[in-house]
N, C-alpha and C positions, 0 to 999 in steps of 0.2 A: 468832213462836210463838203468840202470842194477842192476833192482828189486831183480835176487837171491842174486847178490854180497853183495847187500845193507842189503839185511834180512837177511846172516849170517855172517857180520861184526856185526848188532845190537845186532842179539843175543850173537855174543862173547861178545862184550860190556857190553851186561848186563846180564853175566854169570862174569865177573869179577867189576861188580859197574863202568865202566868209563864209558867214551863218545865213540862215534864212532871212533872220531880222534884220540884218545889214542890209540883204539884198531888196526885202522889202522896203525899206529906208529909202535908198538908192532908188526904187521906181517913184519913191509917194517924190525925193525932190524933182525930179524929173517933168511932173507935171504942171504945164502950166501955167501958170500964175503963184506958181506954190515956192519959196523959196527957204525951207527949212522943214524937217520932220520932227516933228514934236514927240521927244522920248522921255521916258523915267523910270529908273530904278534905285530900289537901295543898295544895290551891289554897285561899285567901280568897274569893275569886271565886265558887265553889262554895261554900262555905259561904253568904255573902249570896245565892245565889241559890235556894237550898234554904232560907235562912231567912224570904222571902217566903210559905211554905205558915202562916202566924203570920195575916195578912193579909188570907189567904183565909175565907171564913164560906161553907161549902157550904150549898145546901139541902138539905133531905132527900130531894125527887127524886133530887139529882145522886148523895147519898150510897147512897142504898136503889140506884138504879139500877145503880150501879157494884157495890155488893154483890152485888146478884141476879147479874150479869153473871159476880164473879167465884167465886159458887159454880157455875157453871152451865160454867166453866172449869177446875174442878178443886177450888176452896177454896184457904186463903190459903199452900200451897204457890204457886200459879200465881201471886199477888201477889209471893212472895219473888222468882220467876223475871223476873219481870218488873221488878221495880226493882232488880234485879242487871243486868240487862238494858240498863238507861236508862243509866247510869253506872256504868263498870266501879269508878270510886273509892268510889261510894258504897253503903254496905249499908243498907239499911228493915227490918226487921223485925218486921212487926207479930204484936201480939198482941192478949190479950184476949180466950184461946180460954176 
């Protein structure tokens, strides 16, 4: 649904060895005012691999980049679609409007 978002979430992903999810994780804390990403799964497995976005230290490139990207996609509606998207288990929701 939103191929650039997608292909440069991946590539941060695997510019730091995680998953998508993590890397998504890893931008939702980044934003301002937001101090944790709200995750759930019945897997453990998913849990530790979405707790990996802890790990990660974006730069502001990747972060601003990704931003610009996804207002230009819709605003952080198209974020929620998107990590809905990645993992049917798991819900992101960011804030910090």
């Amino acid at each position: 649904m939103y191929p650039e978002l997608n292909e440069k979430l991946e590539s941060i992903a695997a510019k730091y060895g995680v998953s998508a999810g993590a890397a998504a994780a890893a931008f939702n804390l980044r934003i301002p005012g937001v101090g944790q990403a709200v995750i759930g799964s019945t897997k453990p497995a998913r849990i530790r691999e979405l707790a990996e976005a802890g790990s990660i230290t974006l730069t502001h490139s990747e972060w601003y980049g990704y931003s610009l990207k996804i207002i230009s996609a819709g605003g952080f509606q198209a974020v929620n679609r998107i990590n809905k998207g990645l993992h049917s288990e798991t819900r992101s929701i960011p804030t910090g409007r």
